[in-house]
C-alpha positions, 0 to 999 in steps of 0.5 A, spaced: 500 500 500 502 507 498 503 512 503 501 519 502 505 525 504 500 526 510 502 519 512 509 520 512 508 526 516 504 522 521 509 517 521 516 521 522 512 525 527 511 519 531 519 517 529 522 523 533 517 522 539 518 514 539 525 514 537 529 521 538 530 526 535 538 529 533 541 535 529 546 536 524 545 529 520 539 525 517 540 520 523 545 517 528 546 510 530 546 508 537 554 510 539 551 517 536 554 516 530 551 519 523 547 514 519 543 512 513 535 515 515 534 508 512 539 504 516 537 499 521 541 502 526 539 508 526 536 510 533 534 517 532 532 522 526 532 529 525 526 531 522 528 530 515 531 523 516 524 522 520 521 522 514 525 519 509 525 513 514 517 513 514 518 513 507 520 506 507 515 503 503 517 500 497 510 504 493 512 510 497 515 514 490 519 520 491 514 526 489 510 523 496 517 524 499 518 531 496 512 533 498 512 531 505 518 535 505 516 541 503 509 543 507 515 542 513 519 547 509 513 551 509 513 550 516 521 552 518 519 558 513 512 561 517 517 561 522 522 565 520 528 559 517 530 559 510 529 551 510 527 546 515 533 544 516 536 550 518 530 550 523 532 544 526 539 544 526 538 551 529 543 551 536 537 551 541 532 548 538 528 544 541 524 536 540 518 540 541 519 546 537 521 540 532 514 536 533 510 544 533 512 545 525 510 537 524 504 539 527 503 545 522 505 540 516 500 536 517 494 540 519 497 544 511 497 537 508 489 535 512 487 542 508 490 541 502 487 534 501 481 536 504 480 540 498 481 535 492 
């Protein structure tokens, strides 16, 4: 079954809450060493990561991963950050600052989908 770009949202959101959230790289393994967001090893994600390890699914293609991206990108931009990862690598940030722009990009996507 495909996943939509509202389901890799949900499901990177639940990633960073179940697994943990990280800086400067896709994901790290347990040792805190930067890995692959789809390697088996990965312990944590950023939020990008998150939603790439979503995208597992071998029917996810790449304009549903895109497009996950880019309402999160939305998100960093309403909050005044030129791109989603400079919003989540930003020194201070929070998981919960994280989790709020998730929250944005998925209440977009909800709209944009109830629209069609």
């Amino acid at each position: 079954m495909s996943k939509t770009s509202l389901d890799l949202l949900k499901e990177g959101r639940q990633l960073l809450i179940d697994k943990g959230w990280t800086q400067g790289t896709f994901a790290r393994n347990a040792k805190g060493d930067a890995v692959r967001s789809c390697a088996t090893s990965a312990a944590c994600f950023c939020g990008l990561g998150a939603v790439r390890a979503a995208s597992k699914s071998p029917f996810t293609g790449i304009a549903t991963v895109a497009w996950a991206e880019e309402r999160l990108e939305e998100a960093a931009e309403a909050r005044g950050f030129i791109s989603f990862p400079n919003f989540n690598d930003h020194p201070g940030r929070s998981l919960e600052e994280v989790l709020e722009a998730f929250d944005a990009a998925i209440a977009a996507q909800e709209v944009s989908d109830a629209a069609q």
